[in-house]
C-alpha positions as CSV (number, residue, x, y, z in Angstrom):
1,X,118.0,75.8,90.4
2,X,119.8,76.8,86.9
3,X,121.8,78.3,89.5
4,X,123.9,75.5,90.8
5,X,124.3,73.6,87.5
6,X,128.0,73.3,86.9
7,X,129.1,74.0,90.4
8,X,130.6,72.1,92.4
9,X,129.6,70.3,96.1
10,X,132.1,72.7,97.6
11,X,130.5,75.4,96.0
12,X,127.1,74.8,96.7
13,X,127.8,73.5,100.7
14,X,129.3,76.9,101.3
15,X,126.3,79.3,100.0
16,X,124.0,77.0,102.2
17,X,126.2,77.2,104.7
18,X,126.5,81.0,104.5
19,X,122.6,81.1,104.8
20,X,121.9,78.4,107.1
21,X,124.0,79.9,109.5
22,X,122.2,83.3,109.3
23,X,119.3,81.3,110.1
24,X,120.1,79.5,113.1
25,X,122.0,83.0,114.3
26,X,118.4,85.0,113.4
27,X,116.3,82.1,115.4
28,X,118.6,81.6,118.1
29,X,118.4,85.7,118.9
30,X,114.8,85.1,118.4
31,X,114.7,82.4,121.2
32,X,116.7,84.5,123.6
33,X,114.4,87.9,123.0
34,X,111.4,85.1,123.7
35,X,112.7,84.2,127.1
36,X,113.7,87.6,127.8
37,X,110.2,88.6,127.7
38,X,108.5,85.6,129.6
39,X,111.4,86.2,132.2
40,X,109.4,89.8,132.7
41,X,106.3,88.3,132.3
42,X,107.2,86.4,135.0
43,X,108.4,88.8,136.9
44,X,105.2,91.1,136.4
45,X,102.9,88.2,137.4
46,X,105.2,87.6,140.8
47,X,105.0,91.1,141.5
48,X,101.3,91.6,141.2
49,X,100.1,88.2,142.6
50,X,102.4,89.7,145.6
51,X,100.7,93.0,145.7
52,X,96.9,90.8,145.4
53,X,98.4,89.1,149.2
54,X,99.3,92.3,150.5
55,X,96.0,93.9,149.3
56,X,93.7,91.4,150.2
57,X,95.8,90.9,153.8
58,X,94.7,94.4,154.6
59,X,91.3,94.5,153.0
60,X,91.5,91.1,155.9
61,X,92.4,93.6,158.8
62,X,90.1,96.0,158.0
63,X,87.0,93.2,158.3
64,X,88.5,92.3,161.3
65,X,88.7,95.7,162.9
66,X,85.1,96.9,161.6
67,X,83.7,93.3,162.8
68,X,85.2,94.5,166.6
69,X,82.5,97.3,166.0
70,X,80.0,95.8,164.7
71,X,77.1,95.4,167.5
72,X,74.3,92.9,166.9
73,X,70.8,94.8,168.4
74,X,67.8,92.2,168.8
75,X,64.5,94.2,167.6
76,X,61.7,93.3,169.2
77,X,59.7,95.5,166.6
78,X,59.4,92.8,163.2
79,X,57.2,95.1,161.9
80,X,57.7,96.0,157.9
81,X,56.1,99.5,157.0
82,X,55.3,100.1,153.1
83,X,54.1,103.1,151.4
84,X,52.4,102.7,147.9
85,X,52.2,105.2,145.4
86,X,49.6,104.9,143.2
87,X,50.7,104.5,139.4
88,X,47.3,106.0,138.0
């Protein structure tokens, strides 16, 4: 602060000035890189939760086409056959 002894207001207002202007410059290009890269965050997001819908559309189809095929047979024969091997 030994600095600033014996200046003037003047003085002193325009070396804050000088470096509170590089500040505001600094955090406003700060600000405008930040939405920059939300904006393609964004983007990515948009374009992956679009290609989820189109994925899980045709994963959709394809259930529905292999449902057509699918043939239910009754089975008269309920009988469950088990072999044992012997651990011994």
């Amino acid at each position: 602060m030994d600095y600033f002894k014996g200046m003037s207001y003047d003085d002193i207002h325009l070396i804050f000035e000088k470096y509170f202007n590089s500040n505001v410059a600094f955090l406003e290009k700060t600000k405008e890189q930040t939405e920059e890269e939300d904006n393609k965050a964004l983007k990515r997001k948009t374009k992956s939760s679009k290609e989820k819908a189109v994925k899980k559309q045709k994963l959709d189809e394809e259930v529905e086409e292999l449902k057509k095929h699918l043939q239910i047979v009754p089975n008269d024969d309920d009988d469950v056959y088990t072999e044992a091997t012997p651990l011994a």
